[in-house]
C-alpha positions in Angstrom: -4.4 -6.3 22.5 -7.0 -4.3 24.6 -3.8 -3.9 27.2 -1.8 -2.9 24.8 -4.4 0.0 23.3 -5.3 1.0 26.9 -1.6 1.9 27.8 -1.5 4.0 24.6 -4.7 5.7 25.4 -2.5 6.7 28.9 0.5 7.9 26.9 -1.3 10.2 25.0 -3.1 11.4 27.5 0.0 12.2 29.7 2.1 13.3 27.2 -0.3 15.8 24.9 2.9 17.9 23.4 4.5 14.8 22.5 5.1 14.3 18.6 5.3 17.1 15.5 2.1 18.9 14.7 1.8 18.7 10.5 3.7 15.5 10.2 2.2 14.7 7.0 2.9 17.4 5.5 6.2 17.0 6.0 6.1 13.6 4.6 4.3 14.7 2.0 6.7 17.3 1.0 9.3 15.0 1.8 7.8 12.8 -0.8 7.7 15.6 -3.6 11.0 16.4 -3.2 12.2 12.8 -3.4 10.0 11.5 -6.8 11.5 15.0 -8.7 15.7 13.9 -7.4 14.3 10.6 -8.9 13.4 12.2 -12.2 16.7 13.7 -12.2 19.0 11.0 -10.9 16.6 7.7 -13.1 15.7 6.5 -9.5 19.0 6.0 -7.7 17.5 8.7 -4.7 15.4 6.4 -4.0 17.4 3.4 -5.1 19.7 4.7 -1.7 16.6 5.7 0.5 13.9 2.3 0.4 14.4 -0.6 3.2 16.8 -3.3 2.3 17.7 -5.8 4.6 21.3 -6.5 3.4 22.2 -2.7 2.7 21.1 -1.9 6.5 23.1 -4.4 8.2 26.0 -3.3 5.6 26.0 0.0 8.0 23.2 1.7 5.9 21.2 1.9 8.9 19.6 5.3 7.7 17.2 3.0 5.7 15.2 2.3 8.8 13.7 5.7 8.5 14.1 7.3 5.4 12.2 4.0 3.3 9.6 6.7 4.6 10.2 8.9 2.3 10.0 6.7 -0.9 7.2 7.8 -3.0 4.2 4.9 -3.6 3.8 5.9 -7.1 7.5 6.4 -9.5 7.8 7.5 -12.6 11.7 7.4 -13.1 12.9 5.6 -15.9 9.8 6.3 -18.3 8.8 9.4 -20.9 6.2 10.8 -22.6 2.7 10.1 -21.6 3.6 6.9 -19.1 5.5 9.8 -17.2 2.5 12.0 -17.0 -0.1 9.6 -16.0 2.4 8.5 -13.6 2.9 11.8 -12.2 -0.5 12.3 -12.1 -1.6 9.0 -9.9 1.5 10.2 -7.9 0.3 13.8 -7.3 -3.5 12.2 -6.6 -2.1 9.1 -4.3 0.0 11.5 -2.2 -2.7 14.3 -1.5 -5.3 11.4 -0.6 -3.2 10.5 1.9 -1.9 14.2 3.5 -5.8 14.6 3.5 -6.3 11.5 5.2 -3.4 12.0 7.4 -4.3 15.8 8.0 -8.2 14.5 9.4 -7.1 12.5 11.8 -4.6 14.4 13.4 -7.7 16.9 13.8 -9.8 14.1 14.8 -7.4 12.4 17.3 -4.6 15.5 18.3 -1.4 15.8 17.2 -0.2 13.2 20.1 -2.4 10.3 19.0 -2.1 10.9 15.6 1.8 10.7 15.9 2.0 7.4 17.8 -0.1 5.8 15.4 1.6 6.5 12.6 5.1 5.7 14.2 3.6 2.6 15.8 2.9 1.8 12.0 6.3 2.4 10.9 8.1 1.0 13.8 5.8 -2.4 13.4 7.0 -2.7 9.4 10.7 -2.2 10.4 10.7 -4.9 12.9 9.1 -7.2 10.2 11.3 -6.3 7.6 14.2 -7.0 10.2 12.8 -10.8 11.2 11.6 -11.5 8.3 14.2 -10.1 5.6 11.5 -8.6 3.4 11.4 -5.1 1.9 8.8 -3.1 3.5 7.2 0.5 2.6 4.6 2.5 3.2 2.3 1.3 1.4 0.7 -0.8 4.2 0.8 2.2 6.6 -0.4 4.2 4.7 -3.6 1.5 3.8 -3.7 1.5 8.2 -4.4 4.9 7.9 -7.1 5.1 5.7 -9.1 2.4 7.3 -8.5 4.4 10.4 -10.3 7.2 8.1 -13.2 4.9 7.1 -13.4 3.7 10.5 -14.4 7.3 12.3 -16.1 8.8 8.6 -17.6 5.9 7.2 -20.7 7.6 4.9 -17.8 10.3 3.6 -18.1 10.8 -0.2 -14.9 10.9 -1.9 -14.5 11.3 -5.6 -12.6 8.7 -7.6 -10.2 10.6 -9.3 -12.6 13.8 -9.0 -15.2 11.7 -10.8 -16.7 9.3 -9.9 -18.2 9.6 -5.8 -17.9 6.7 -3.6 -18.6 6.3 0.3 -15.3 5.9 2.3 -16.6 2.7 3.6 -17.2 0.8 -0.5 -13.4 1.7 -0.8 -12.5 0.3 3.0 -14.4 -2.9 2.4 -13.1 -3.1 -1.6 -9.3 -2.8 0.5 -10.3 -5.3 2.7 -10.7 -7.9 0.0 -7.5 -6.7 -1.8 -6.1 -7.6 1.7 -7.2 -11.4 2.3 -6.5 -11.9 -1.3 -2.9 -11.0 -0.6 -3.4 -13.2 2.6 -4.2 -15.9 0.7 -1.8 -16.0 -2.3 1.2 -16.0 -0.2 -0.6 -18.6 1.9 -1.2 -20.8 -1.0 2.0 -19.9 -2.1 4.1 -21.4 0.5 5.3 -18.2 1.5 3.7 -17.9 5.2 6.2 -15.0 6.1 5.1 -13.0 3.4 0.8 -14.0 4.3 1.4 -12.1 7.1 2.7 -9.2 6.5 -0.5 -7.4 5.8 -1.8 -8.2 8.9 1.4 -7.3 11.0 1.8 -3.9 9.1 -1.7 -2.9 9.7 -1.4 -4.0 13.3 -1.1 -0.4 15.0 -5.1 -0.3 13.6 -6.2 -3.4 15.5 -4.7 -1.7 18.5 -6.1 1.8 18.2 -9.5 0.5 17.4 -9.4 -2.7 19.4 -12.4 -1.5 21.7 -14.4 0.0 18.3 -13.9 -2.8 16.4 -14.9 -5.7 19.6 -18.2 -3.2 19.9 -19.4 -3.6 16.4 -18.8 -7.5 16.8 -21.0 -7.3 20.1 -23.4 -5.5 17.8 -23.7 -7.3 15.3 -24.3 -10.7 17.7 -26.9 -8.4 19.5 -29.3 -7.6 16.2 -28.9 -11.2 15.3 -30.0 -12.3 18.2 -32.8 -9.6 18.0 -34.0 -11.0 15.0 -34.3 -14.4 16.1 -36.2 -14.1 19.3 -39.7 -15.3 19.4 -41.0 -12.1 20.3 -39.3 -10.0 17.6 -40.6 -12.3 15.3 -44.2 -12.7 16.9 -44.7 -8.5 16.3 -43.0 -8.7 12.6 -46.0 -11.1 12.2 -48.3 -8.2 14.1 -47.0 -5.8 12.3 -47.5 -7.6 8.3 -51.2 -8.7 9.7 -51.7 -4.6 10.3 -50.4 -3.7 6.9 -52.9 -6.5 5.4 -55.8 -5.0 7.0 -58.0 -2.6 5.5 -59.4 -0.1 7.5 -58.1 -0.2 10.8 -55.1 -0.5 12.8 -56.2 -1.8 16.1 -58.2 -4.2 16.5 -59.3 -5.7 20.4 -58.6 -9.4 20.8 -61.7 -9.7 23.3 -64.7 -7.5 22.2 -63.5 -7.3 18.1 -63.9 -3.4 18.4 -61.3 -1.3 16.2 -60.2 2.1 15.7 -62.1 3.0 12.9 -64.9 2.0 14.8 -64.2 4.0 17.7 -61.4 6.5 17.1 -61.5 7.8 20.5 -60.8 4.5 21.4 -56.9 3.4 23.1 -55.4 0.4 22.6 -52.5 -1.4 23.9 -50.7 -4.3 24.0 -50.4 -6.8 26.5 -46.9 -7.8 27.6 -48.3 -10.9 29.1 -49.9 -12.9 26.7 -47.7 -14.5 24.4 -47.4 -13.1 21.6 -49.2 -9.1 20.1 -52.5 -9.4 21.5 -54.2 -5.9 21.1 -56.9 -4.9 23.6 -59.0 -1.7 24.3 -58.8 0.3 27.3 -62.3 -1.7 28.4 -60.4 -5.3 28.1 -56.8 -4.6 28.9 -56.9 -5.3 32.3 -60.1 -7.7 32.2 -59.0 -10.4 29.8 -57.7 -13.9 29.9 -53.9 -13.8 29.2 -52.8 -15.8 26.0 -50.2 -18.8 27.0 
């Protein structure tokens, strides 16, 4: 994997003017344009445009790119208020993600950006060719925004303009949505279909391979941290201090303390085991604790 993200990092970097600056929003005009020819045509535009394994090797072959264009959210076939609401989460689901799309191009270049997202597209054909299932972008575009969460994690977005949530509840919510998919195919029987998540989402493993191997050595670290004698030892210091009354230092040798003498410097000895506090008159004429 780290190989993998490495060469990437290498293509990008020698070949800056590579890819189309804007590319989502050409998708997402792309997308517009589509969802209203399904208003007008009951669906069949899109009907002729999704990924289908049997229609592709039928010689429609155009299906490998254009299941692109597909909008996530349809309202064809239905009336009335369904149809609004529908054209509503469409109009909402579809900005999110030009937004999205828009911020990391900025964040990344036009380059990176571009061989993320057709990484992410390319990786959902090739499943949906071994595999025989019908992909879309609804996987890529869920690669995307943890790629968002990932580099803006405190970001406040508004749930549907209301209600404000940090980018990283939503990632972590996703995440869930995610191994429960995992897990129902799994238990399913259908171990094709358990994996697709993680295969589409693939092209965010490799761009954030490095990121996401740091936050695991992290994590290990503060554990680690937390469990060593001598973190714990001056956690112990430290709740003794906020029990006393009156002082803050207080010399293991002689018993003076800083309220008795506020002119008075402590330290700490690093040799004695354990947060022994001495003044300037003991610290280097004391008997280290074992």
């Amino acid at each position: 994997m780290r190989a993998v993200s490495r060469w990437l990092d290498r293509f990008c970097y020698n070949h800056p003017n590579f890819g189309l600056p804007g590319l989502m929003k050409y998708v997402a005009i792309s997308n517009v344009a589509v969802y209203f020819l399904d208003m007008l045509t009951n669906g069949m535009v899109s009907r002729l445009l999704y990924f289908n394994f049997n229609a592709i090797f039928s010689g429609q072959i155009w299906r490998l790119v254009t299941f692109v264009l597909v909008p996530s959210v349809s309202g064809a076939g239905t009336g009335g208020a369904v149809q609004i609401s529908f054209f509503l989460m469409f109009l909402l689901t579809t900005f999110f993600y030009y937004w999205i799309g828009t911020a990391l191009e900025q964040h990344w270049g036009t380059t990176r950006f571009n061989v993320f997202y057709l990484l992410g597209i390319l990786l959902n054909v090739v499943y949906g060719l071994v595999t025989r299932a019908s992909v879309s972008m609804y996987y890529i575009n869920m690669s995307m925004f943890f790629s968002f969460a990932t580099l803006y994690p405190d970001m406040r977005v508004y749930l549907y303009g209301i209600i404000p949530l940090k980018v990283k509840w939503m990632a972590w919510l996703d995440a869930f949505f995610f191994a429960y998919d995992f897990g129902f195919y799994l238990t399913s029987g259908y171990i094709l279909g358990a994996f697709m998540p993680l295969v589409a989402i693939l092209n965010y493993f490799i761009f954030f391979w490095d990121d996401l191997i740091s936050i695991l050595h992290r994590g290990r670290d503060r554990a680690a941290h937390r469990a060593d004698p001598q973190t714990i030892n001056f956690k112990k210091a430290q709740k003794e201090v906020q029990q006393r009354k009156g002082y803050l230092h207080k010399c293991a040798v002689c018993g003076v303390t800083d309220a008795d003498n506020p002119n008075m410097e402590f330290r700490y000895c690093s040799k004695c085991n354990g947060y022994y506090c001495y003044c300037m008159n003991h610290i280097n004429n004391h008997t280290h604790v074992q």
